[in-house]
C-alpha positions in Angstrom: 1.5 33.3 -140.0 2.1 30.5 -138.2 1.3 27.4 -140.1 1.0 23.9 -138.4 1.9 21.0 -140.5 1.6 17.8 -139.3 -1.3 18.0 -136.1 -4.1 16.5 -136.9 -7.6 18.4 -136.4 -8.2 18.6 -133.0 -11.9 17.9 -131.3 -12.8 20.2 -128.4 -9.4 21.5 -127.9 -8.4 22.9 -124.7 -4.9 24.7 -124.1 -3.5 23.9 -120.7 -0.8 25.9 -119.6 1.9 26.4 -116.9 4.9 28.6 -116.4 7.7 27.5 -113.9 9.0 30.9 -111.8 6.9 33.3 -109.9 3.8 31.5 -110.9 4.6 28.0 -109.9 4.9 28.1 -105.9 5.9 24.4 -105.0 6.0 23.9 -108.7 3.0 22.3 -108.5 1.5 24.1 -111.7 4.3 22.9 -114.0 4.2 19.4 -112.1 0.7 19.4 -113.4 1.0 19.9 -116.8 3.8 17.8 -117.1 2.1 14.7 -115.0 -0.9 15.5 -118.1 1.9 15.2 -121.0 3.6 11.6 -119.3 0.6 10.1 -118.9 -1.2 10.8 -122.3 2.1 10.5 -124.3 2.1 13.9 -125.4 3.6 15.0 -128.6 5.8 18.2 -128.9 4.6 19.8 -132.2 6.2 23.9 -131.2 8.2 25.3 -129.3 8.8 29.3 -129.1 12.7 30.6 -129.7 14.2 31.1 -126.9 16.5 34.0 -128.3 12.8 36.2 -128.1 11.9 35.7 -124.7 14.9 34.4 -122.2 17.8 36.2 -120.7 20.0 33.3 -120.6 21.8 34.5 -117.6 18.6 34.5 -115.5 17.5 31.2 -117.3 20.7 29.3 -118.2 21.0 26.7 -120.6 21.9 22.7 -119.7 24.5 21.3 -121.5 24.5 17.5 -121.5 25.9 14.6 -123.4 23.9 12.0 -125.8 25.9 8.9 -127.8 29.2 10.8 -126.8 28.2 14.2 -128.6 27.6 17.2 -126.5 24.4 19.3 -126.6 22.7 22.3 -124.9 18.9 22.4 -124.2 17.8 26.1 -124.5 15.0 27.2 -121.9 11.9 27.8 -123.7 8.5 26.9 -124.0 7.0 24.1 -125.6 3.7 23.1 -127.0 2.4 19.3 -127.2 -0.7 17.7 -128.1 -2.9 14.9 -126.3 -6.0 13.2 -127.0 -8.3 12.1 -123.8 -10.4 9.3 -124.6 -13.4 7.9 -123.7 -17.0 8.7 -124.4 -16.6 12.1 -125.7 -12.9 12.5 -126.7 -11.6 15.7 -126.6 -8.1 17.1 -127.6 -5.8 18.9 -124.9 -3.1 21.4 -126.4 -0.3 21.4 -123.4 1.6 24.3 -122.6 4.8 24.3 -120.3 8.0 26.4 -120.0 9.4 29.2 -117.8 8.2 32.5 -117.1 9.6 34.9 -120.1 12.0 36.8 -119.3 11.1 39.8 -121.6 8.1 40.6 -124.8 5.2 39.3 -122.3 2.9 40.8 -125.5 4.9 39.0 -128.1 5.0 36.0 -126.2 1.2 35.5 -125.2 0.3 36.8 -128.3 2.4 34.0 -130.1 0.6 31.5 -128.4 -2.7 33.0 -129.0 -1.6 33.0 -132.4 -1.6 29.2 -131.8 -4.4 28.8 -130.0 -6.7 30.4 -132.8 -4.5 28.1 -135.4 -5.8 24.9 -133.7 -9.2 25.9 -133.0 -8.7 26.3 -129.1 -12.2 26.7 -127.2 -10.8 27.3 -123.7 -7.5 28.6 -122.2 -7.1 27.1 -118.8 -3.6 28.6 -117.3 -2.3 26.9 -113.7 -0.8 28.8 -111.2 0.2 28.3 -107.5 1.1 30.5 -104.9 2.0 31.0 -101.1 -0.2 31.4 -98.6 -1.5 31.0 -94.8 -2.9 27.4 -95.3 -2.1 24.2 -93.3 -0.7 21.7 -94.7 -2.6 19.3 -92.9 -6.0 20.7 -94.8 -7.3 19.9 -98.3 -5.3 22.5 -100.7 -7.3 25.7 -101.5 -8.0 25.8 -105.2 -9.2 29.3 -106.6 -10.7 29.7 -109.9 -10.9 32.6 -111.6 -11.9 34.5 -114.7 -12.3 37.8 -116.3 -15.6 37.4 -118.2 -18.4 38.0 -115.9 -20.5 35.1 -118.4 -18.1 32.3 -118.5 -17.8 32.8 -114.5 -21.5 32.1 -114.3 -21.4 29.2 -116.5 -18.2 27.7 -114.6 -19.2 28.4 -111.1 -15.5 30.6 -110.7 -15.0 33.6 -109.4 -15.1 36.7 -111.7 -11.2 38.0 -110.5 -11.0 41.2 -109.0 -7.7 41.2 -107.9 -5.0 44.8 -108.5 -1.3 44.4 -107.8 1.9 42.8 -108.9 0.8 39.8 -112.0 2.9 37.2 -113.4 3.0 35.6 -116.8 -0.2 33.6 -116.1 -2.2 37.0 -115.0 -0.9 38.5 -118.2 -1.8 35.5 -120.8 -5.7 35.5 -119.7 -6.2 39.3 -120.1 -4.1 38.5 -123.4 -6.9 36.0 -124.2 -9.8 37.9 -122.9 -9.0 41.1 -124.9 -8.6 38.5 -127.9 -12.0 36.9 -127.0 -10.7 33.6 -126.4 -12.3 32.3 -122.8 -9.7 31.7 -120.3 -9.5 30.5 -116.6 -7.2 30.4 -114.0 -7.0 27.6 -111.2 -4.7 28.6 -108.2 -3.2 26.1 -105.9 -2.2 27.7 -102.3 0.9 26.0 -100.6 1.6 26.6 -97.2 4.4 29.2 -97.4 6.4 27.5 -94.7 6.7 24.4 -96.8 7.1 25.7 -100.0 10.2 23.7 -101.5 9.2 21.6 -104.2 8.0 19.4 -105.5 4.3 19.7 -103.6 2.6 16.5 -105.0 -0.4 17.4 -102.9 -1.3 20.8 -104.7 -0.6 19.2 -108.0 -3.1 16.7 -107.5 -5.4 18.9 -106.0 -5.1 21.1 -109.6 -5.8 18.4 -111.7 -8.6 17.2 -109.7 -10.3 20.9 -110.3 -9.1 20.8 -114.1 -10.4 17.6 -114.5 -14.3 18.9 -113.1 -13.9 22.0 -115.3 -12.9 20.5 -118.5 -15.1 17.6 -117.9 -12.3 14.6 -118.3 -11.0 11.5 -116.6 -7.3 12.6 -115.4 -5.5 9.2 -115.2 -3.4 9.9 -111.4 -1.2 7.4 -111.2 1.2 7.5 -108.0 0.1 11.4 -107.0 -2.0 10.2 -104.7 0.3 8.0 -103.1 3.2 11.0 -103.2 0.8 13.4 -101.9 0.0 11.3 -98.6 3.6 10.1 -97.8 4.2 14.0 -98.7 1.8 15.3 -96.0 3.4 12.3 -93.9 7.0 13.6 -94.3 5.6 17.4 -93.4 4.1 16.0 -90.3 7.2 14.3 -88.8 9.6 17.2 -89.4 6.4 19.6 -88.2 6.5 17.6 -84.7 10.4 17.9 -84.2 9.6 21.6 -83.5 7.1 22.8 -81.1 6.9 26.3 -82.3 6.3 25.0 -86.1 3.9 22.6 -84.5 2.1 25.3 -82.4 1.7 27.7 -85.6 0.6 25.0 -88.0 -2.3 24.7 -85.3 -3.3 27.7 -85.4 -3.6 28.2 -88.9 -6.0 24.9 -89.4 -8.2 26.8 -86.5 -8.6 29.7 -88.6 -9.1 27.6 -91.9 -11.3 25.5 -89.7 -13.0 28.5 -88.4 -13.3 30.8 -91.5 -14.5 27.2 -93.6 -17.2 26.0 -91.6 -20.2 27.3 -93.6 -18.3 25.9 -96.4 -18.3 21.9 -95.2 -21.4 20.8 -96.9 -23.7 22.0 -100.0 -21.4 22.3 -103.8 -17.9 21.0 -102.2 -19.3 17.9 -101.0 -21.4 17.5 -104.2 -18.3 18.1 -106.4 -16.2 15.6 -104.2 -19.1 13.3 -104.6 -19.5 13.3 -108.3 -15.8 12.8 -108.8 -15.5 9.5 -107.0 -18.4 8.6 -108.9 -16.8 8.9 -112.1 -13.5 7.6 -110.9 -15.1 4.4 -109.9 -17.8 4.3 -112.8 -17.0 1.0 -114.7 -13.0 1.5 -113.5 -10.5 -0.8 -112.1 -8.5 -0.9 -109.1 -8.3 2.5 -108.5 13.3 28.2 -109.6 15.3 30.7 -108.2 13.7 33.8 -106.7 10.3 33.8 -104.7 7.0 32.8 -105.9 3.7 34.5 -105.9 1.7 34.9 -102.7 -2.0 35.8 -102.0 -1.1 39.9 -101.9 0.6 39.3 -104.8 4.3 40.0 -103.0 7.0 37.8 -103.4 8.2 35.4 -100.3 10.4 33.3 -99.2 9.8 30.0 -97.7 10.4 29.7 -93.7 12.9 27.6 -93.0 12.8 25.1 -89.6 16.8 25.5 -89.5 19.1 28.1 -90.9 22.4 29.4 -90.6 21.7 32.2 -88.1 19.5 30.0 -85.8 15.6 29.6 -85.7 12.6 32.0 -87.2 9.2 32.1 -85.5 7.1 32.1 -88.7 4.6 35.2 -89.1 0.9 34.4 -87.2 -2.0 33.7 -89.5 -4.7 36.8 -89.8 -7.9 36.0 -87.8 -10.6 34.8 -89.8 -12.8 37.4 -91.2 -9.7 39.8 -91.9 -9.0 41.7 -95.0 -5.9 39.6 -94.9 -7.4 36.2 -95.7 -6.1 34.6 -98.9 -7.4 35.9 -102.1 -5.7 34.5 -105.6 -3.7 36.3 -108.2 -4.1 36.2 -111.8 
């Protein structure tokens, strides 16, 4: 039984989670949930043993000094609390750690067990993978869910994806067999650029949590990092002609395969959330990561030891290869 003592009743809650590992291409999902906890102040009320889930040698512990004594900070997974303000206040339970290392059932079901303590009305898990997408392009945000109803209600995409899952594709099966709603939103990062951090698919994330759950998402300097980001990406992209030339050719075939898509719901969303930004407001690990086949990759590198790699070509548009999300 797990008892709480010490969180107040929560309105509306909404768990947010993020693992780092497999899940967290870019670690833009992790990036997110953290961004959510420093700028609401979050406070840490949990946080699962470590001894359960990790194999410290895959996961290893940081030992660090405070006032001259030494400690070690165990990996593990924490849970904090937020409240969003404004007209309708809602409550945001915050999920962050690493992918587990072992008991996946135990685990989810531990924070289930949390979720149903605090009265949790949505499960929203972040996720980010590799894919074929140019850096140069708005970042690709999939949204997905396995209950045919709540994809209707949300406008997402009922997920009919089969292959290799992580710890996020895991928790919201965990959740729907529990009958706790639960979405995924998945950030694609352009696999040849994949070292983190990715400020750009972070922001993009929170700007598709922030129409889903219905709240104000304060940004602070991700805009700014995600342009000087995308800056940075086109300089070292323009030092290399064959980088260049292949970073072309994917925006033709996003271009290409995206046209229908340039108009109608995206520009309406877009729309409404410069609306409410500007509404009576101010001045405004190791290992690979996921990818949209659900395989693990490696990032492309410009330069490495045994001299240069022509990255692979994008599939033409209208391919069985075009990006699909995992979860």
């Amino acid at each position: 039984m797990i008892e709480l003592e010490g969180v107040p009743e929560l309105v509306d809650p909404v768990m947010v989670a993020a693992f780092e590992g497999w899940n967290d291409a870019g670690d833009a999902a992790s990036t997110a949930v953290a961004h959510l906890d420093r700028e609401w102040k979050g406070e840490v009320f949990a946080a699962l043993d470590a001894e359960d889930y990790y194999d410290f040698q895959v996961n290893r512990p940081t030992v660090f000094m405070e006032a001259g004594v030494r400690k070690i900070t165990w990996p593990t997974t924490r849970l904090s609390v937020v409240r969003v303000g404004g007209e309708k206040p809602r409550d945001l339970v915050l999920v962050r750690g690493i992918e587990p290392s072992m008991r996946w059932r135990s685990f989810c079901n531990e924070l289930l067990g949390f979720a149903h303590e605090l009265g949790v009305e949505l499960v929203v898990v972040l996720g980010a993978l590799l894919g074929d997408t140019p850096h140069t392009r708005p970042v690709p945000i999939s949204g997905t869910t396995s209950d045919p109803d709540l994809a209707r209600r949300m406008d997402l995409e009922e997920t009919k994806y089969e292959g290799p899952t992580g710890i996020v594709g895991v928790l919201q099966e965990a959740c729907t067999h529990a009958g706790v709603p639960a979405v995924s939103l998945w950030a694609a990062v352009p696999h040849y650029v994949s070292q983190p951090p990715n400020p750009k698919a972070t922001l993009a994330l929170l700007n598709r949590l922030e129409d889903l759950i219905d709240v104000r998402i304060p940004l602070g300097e991700l805009p700014e990092d995600a342009r000087a980001w995308q800056v940075g990406v086109d300089q070292l992209a323009a030092e290399d002609s064959e980088v260049a030339e292949y970073v072309q050719s994917l925006e033709e075939a996003r271009d290409t395969a995206e046209l229908p898509e340039a108009s109608g719901d995206a520009i309406a969303r877009e729309f409404e959330r410069y609306l409410r930004r500007h509404d009576g407001a101010g001045p405004p690990g190791a290992g690979g990561h996921a990818t949209a086949d659900g395989s693990d990759s490696t990032s492309y590198l410009r330069d490495n030891p045994s001299g240069r790699t022509r990255p692979p070509k994008p599939p033409k548009p209208g391919t069985d290869d075009e990006e699909s999300s995992e979860d």
